[in-house]
C-alpha positions in Angstrom: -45.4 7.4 148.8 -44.9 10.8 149.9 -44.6 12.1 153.3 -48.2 13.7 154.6 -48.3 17.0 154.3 -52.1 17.0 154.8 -53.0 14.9 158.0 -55.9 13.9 158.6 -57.0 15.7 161.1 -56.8 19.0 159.7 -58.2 18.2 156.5 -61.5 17.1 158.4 -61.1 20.0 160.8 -61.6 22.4 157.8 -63.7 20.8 154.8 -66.4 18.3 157.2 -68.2 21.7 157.7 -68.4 22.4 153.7 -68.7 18.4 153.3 -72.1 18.9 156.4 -73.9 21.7 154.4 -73.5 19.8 151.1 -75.7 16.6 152.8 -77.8 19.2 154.1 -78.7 20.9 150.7 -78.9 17.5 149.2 -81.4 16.4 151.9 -83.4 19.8 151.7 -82.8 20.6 147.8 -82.7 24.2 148.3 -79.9 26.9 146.8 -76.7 26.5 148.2 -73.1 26.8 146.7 -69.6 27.3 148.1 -68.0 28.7 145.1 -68.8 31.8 144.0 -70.0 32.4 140.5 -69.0 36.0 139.7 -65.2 36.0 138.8 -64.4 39.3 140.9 -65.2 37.0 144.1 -61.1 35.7 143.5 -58.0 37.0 144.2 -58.1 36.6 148.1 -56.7 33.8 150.2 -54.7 31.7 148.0 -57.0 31.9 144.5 -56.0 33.4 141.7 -57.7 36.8 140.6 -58.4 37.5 136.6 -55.1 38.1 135.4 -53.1 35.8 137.3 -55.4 33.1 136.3 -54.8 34.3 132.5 -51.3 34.3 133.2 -51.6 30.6 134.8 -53.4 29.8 131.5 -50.7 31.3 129.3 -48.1 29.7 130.8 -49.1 26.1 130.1 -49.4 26.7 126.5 -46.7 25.3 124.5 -45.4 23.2 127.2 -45.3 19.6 128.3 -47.9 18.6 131.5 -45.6 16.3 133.4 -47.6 14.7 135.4 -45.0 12.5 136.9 -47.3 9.1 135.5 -45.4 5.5 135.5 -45.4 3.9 132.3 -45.4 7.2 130.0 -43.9 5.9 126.2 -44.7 8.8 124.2 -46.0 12.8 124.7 -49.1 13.8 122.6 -51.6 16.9 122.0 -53.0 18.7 119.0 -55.8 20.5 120.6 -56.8 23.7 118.8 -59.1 26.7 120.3 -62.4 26.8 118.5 -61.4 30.2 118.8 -58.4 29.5 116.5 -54.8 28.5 118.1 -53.5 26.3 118.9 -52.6 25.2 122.3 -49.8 23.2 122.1 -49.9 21.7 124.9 -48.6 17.8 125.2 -49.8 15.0 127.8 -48.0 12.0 128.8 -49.4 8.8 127.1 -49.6 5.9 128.9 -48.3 2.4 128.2 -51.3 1.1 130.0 -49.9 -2.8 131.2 -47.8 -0.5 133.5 -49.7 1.9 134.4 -53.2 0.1 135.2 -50.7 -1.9 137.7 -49.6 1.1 139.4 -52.8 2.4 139.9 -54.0 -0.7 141.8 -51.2 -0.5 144.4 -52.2 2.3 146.3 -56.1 0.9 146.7 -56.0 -0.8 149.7 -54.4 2.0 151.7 -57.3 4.8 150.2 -60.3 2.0 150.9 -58.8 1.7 154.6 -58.7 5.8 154.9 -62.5 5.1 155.3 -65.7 7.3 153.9 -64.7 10.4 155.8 -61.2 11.1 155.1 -62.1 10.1 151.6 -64.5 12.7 151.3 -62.3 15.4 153.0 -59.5 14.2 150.5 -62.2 14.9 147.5 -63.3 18.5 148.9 -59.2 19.8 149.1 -58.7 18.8 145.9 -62.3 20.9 144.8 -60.7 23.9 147.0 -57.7 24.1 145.0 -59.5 23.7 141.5 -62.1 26.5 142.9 -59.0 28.6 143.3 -57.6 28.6 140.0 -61.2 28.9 138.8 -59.9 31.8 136.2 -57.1 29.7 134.7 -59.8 26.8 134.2 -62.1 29.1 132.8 -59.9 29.9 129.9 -58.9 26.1 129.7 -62.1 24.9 129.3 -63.0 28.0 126.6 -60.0 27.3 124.6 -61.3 23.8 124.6 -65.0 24.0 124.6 -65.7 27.2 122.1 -67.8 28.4 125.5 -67.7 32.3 125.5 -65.9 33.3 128.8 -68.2 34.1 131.4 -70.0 30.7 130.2 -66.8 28.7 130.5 -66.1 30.5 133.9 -69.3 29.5 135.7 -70.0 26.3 134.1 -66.6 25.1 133.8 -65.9 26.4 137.0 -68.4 26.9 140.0 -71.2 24.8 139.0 -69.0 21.5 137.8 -67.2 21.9 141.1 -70.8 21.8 142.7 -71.4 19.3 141.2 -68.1 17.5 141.9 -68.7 18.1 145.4 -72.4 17.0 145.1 -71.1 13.6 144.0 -69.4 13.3 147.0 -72.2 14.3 149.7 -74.0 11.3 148.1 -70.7 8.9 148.0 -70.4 9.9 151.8 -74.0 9.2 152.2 -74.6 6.1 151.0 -71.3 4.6 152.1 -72.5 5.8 156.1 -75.9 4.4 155.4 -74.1 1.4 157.5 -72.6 1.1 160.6 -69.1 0.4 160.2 -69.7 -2.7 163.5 -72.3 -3.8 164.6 -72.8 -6.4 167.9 -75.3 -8.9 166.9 -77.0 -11.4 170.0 -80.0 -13.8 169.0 -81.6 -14.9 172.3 -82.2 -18.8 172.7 -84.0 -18.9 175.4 -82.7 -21.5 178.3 -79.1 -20.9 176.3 -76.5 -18.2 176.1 -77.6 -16.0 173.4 -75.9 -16.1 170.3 -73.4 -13.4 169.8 -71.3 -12.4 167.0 -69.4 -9.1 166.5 -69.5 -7.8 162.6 -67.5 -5.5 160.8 -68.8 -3.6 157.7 -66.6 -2.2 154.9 -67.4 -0.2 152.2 -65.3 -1.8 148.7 -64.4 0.0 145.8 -64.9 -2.1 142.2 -61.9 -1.4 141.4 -60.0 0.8 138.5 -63.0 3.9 137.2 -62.5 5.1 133.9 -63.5 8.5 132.9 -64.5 9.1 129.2 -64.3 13.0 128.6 -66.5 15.2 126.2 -65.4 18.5 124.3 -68.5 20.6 125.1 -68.5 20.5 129.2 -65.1 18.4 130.4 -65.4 19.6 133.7 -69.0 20.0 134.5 -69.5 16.6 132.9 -66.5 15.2 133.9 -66.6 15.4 137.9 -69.6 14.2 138.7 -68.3 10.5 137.6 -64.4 11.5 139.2 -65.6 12.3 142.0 -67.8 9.9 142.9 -65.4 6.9 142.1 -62.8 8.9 143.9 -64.7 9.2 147.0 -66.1 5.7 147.0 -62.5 4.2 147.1 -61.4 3.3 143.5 -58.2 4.8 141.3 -59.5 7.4 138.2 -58.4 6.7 135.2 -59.3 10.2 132.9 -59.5 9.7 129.7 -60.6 13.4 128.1 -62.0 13.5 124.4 -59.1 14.2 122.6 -60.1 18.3 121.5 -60.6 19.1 125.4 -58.0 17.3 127.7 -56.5 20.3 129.1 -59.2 21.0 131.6 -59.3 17.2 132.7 -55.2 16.9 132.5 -54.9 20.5 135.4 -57.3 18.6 137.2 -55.4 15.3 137.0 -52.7 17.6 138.1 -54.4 18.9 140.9 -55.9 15.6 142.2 -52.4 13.8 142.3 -50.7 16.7 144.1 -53.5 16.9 147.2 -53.5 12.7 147.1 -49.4 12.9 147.7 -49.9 15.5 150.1 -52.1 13.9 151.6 -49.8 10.4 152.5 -51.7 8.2 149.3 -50.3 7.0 145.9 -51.0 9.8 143.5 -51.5 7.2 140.6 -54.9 6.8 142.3 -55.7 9.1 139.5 -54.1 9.7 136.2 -54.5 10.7 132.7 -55.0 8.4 129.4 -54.5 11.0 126.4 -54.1 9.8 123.1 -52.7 9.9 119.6 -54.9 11.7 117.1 -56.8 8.9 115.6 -55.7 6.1 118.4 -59.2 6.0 119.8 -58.0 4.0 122.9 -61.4 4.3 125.0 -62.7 1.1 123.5 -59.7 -0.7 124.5 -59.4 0.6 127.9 -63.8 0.1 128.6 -62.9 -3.6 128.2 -60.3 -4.1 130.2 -60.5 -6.3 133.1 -59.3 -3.9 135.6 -61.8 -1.1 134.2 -64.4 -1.9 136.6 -66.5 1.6 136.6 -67.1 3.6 133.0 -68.9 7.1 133.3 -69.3 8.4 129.5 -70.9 11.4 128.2 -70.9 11.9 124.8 -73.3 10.2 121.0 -75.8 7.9 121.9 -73.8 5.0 119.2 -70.9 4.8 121.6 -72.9 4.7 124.6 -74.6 2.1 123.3 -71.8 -0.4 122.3 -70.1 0.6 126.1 -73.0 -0.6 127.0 -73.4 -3.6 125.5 -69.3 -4.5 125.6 -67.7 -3.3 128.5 -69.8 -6.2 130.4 -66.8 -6.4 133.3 -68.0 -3.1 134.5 -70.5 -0.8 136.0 -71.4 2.1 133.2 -73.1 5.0 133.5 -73.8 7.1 129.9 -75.6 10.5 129.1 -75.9 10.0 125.9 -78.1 11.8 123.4 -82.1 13.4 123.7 -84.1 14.9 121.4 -85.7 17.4 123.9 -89.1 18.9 123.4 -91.5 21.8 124.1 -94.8 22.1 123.9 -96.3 25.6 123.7 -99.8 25.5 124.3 -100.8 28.7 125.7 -99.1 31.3 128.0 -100.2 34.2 130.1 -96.8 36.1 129.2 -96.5 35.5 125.5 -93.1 38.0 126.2 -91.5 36.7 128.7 -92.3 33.3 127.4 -90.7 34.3 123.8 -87.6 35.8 125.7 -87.0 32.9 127.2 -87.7 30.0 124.8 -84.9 32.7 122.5 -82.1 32.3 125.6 -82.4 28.6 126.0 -81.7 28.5 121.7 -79.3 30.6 121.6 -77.0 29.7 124.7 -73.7 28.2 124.0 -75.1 27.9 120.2 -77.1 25.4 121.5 -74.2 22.7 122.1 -75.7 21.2 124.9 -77.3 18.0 126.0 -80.4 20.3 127.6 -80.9 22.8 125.1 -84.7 22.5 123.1 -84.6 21.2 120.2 -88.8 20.6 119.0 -91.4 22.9 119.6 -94.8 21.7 119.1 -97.1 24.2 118.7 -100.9 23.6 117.1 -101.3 24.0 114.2 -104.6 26.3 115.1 -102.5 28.2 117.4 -102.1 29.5 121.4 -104.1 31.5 123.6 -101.9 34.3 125.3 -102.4 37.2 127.4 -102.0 39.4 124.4 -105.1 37.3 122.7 -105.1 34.5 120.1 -101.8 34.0 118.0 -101.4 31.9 115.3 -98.9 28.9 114.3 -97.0 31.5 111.6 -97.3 34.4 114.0 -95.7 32.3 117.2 -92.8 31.0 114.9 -92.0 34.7 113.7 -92.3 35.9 117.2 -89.6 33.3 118.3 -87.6 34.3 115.3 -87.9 37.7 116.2 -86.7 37.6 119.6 -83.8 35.4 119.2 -83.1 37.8 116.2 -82.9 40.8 118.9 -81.3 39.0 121.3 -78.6 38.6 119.5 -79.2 41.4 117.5 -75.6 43.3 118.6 -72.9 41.5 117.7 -70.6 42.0 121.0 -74.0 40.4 123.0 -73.7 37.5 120.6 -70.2 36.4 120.9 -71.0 36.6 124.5 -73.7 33.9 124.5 -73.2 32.3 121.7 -68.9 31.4 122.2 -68.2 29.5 119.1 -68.8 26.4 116.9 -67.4 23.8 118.8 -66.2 21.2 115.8 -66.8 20.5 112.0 -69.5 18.2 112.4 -72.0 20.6 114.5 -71.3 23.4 111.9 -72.3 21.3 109.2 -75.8 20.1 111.0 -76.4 23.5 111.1 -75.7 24.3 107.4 -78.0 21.2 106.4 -80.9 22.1 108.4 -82.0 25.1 106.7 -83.0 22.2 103.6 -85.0 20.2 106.2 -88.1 22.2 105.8 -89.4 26.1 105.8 -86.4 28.3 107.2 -88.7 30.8 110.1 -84.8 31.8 111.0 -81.9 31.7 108.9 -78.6 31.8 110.8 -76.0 33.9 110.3 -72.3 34.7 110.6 -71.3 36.8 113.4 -68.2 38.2 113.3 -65.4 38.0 116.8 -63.0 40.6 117.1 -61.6 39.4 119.3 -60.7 35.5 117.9 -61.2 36.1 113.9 -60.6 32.5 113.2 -63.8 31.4 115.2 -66.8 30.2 114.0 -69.8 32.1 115.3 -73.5 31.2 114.0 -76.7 31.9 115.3 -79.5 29.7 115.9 -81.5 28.4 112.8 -85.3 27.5 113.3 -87.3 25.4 111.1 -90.7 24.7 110.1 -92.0 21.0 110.2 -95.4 19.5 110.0 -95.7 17.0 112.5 -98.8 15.2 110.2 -96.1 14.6 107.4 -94.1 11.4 107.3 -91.4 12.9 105.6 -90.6 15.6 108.4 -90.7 12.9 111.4 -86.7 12.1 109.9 -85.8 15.3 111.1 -87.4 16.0 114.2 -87.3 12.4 115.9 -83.6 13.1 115.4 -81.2 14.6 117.1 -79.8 17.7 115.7 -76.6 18.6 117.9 -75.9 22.5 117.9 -78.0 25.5 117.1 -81.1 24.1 115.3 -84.7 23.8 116.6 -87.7 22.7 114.6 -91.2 24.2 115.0 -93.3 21.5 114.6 -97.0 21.9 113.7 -99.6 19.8 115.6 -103.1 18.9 115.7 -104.2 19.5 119.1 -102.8 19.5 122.4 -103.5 15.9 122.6 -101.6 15.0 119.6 -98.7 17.3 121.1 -98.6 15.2 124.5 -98.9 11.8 122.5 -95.6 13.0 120.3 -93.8 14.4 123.6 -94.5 10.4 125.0 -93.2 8.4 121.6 -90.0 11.4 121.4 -89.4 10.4 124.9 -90.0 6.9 125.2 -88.3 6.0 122.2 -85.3 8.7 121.6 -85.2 9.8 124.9 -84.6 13.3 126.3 -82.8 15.0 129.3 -85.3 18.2 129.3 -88.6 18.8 128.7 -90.3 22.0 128.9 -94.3 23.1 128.3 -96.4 25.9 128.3 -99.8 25.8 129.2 -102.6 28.0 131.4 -105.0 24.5 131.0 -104.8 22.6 134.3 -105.7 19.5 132.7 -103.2 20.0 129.8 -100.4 20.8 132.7 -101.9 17.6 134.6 -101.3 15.3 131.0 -97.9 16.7 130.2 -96.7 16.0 134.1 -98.3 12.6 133.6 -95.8 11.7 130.8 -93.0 12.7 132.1 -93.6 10.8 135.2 -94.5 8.0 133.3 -91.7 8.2 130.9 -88.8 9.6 133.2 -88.3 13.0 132.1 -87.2 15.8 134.1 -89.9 18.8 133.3 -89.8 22.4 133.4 -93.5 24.5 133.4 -94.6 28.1 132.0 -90.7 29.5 132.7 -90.5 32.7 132.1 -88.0 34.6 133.8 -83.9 33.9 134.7 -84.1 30.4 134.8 -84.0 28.2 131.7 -85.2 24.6 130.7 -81.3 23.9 129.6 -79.7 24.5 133.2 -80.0 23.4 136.4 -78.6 23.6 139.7 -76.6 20.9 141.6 -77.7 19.4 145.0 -81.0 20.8 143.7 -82.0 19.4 140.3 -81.4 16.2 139.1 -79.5 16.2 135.6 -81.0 13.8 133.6 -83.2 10.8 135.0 -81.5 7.9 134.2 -85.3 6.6 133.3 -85.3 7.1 129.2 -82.7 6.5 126.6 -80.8 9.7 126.9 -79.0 8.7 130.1 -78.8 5.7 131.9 -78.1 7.2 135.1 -78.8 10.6 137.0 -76.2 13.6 138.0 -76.5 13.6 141.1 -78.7 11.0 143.0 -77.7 8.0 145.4 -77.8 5.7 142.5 -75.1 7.5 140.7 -72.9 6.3 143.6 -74.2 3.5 145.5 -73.1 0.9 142.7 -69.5 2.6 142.9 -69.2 0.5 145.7 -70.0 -2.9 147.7 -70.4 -3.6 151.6 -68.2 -6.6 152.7 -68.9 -7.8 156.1 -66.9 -10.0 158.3 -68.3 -11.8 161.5 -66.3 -13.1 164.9 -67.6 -14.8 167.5 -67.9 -12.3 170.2 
């Protein structure tokens, strides 16, 4: 074990202020952040400004990540930019007897540490990520297919909020009990009965960490952090087409650990051959005793259902649904129902997918409109939103694999095309693919249509579904919900009792639900130590980023009693 460089002492005399406004935001859920989300906030004390985080980026391509792991047998990569290069980058991969071993050893010493240095361990390691917050930018774009400024604050300020989130409610919960306690029992005529206790928070044991392409970081520290922070070794396993954002911050996370006086193989990397698919393997192994997974509902499923010996949390896959009933701005409504398609070509676990809209049409401040004329209004605005090509690039990024550009090719012969994509064109990265939004028209009455839109449809497709009534809209958000889940819902509606029905459901059904929004804010974000990401109530996800759940499981209170 190293030497400390890190005592103690001064890591709580610097981060328990950042560590007491976190539990404070999480108590009041109002806006707070410590890292800043516009990238001309770096460059001063210590972080990396935009160039030297693009040279940072540059200079681990084509090179080998040592990260200095027992039981490395081979080197592996292969990741290519959705952009077009490769990265040629190569990870140490693990011979796994060895190194699950190694990553036990240095347990008991990081439980001891106890809740507080923990914690302070966690938000150094979050300070030096939020410093190279430009080289991670480009890491998780050349990974992700994000467009910059997305991969930037996504990648970057809000996944180390919610890093940091995790641990304000791993602190939390592991605080919610006196670490002694002295117990006396009268009996009466008799000396009382009098014990002294002890109570320790326990970590399960060895956490593993199944990545995803499209947000490695912001979906990836939640479930690293809160492991770390509750006592266990990380084991990161990143999907195998984004594991160089996960692999810096492996990097970073063993470096503050040694610094710090602990083993740094309390976290380490798993990256594999191309084809090896090793997470099965390492969900069932005895020592994995945590799994957080984000990624197709099929695999969350069987980790479910297989990796018994452990404590799993999934996000898996929605099918996320609006109702447009009525609006009193029919503008701002359109402009923003346009954003939330076209955002990161719709490669998120948030982003709509159906819109139920009657089939008689909404009431709106600029008078009646029509099922045809909503659907062509929608078309229309996402059509000048991304209009200019430079614009598009910008929120769109690019097609982040194969698969998601060939759901969006196969859409357009699900039903009426109200918006056909098209190519757009990157100067910049020639070799990316770059599509806009497709939107279809579905009747919700036909049997033949429900294929499509109680589906899934990963990527930039949506499906304009025409209902009956508001009724029959509210009874299709419950079955969509109840039976294929969803980690978003959004409505529009001026009818009180059509609000009251919709909120209803989603109570009822667990879904998190986002009314008449019309301005900056969109159903397909949300903001950490604020809103809750998921509900962990419906089959999308089985567990919520970031609530006391998340963590308390992470962990088990041992007690041990003495006569006083």
């Amino acid at each position: 074990m190293a030497a400390a460089e890190l005592t103690a002492h001064a890591l709580i005399a610097q981060h328990r202020p950042t560590l007491d406004q976190a539990l404070e935001a999480i108590r009041t859920r109002a806006y707070w952040s410590p890292h800043p989300e516009h990238p001309k906030a770096y460059g001063e004390n210590g972080s990396l400004d935009a160039a030297a985080g693009k040279a940072a980026f540059d200079a681990v391509l084509n090179t080998r990540l040592d990260l200095g792991q027992p039981g490395t047998d081979d080197w592996v990569g292969g990741e290519v930019s959705p952009y077009g290069a490769a990265l040629g980058v190569t990870y140490p991969h693990a011979d796994v007897d060895e190194l699950l071993p190694a990553m036990t050893a240095g347990q008991r010493a990081w439980r001891d540490a106890g809740a507080e240095v923990r914690a302070v361990v966690c938000l150094e390691i979050l300070k030096r990520i939020s410093d190279r917050t430009h080289e991670f930018a480009h890491a998780v774009m050349h990974t992700s297919g994000q467009a910059f400024m997305m991969a930037f604050q996504a990648g970057g300020p809000h996944a180390q909020d919610r890093g940091l989130e995790a641990v304000a409610y791993a602190y939390a919960e592991q605080v919610r009990t006196p670490g002694t306690a002295e117990w006396s029992k009268p009996q009466g005529k008799r000396d009382p009965l009098t014990l002294t206790k002890s109570f320790t928070p326990v970590p399960r044991g060895i956490a593993l960490l199944i990545g995803c392409n499209t947000f490695p970081t912001w979906n990836g520290y939640p479930g690293l952090f809160a492991s770390l922070a509750t006592g266990n070794a990380v084991l990161v396993k990143p999907h195998p087409r984004a594991v160089l954002p996960l692999a810096l911050t492996v990097s970073v996370a063993r470096e503050v650990l040694a610094a710090a006086g602990f083993d740094p193989n309390l976290v380490a990397l798993a990256a594999e051959r191309p084809g090896e698919g090793i997470a099965k393997t390492l969900a069932t192994r005895p020592e994995i005793r945590i799994v957080d997974y984000t990624g197709s509902t099929a695999f969350g499923d069987w980790l479910e259902a297989n990796a018994r010996q452990a404590q799993v949390y999934t996000e898996k896959a929605g099918v996320n649904t609006v109702i447009v009933h009525s609006t009193a701005d029919y503008k701002g409504m359109l402009a923003n129902l346009a954003f939330s398609l076209s955002l990161y070509s719709g490669q998120m676990c948030t982003t709509p997918q159906n819109l139920l809209i009657p089939r008689a049409g909404i009431l709106t401040d600029e008078g009646p409109k029509s099922f045809d004329e909503v659907v062509a209004d929608l078309a229309r605005s996402v059509d000048g939103l991304l209009g200019d090509d430079a614009r598009a690039n910008a929120l769109l990024g690019a097609i982040v694999n194969p698969d998601v550009k060939a759901r969006l090719e196969a859409a357009a012969g699900l039903g009426e095309v109200a918006l056909a994509s098209r190519e757009v064109s990157n100067p910049d990265f020639p070799d990316a693919v770059v599509r806009t939004p497709v939107i279809v028209k579905l009747d919700g009455a036909k049997p033949d249509d429900e294929a499509a839109y109680m589906s899934e449809c990963f990527g930039p497709v949506s499906f304009a579904v025409a209902v009956d009534s508001a009724a029959d809209a509210i009874a299709l958000l419950r079955r969509t919900v109840r039976e294929k889940g969803a980690m978003t819902v959004g409505a529009y509606t001026t009818d009180g009792e059509v609000e009251e029905a919709i909120q209803e459901v989603c109570l009822e059904e667990a879904a998190q639900l986002s009314l008449n929004l019309t301005g900056g804010v969109y159903v397909n974000q949300t903001a950490a130590f604020s809103d809750f990401h998921g509900s962990g109530g419906n089959p999308a996800a089985n567990a919520a980023l970031t609530d006391g759940a998340f963590v308390a499981s992470r962990f088990r209170v041992v007690e041990v009693r003495r006569d006083a």
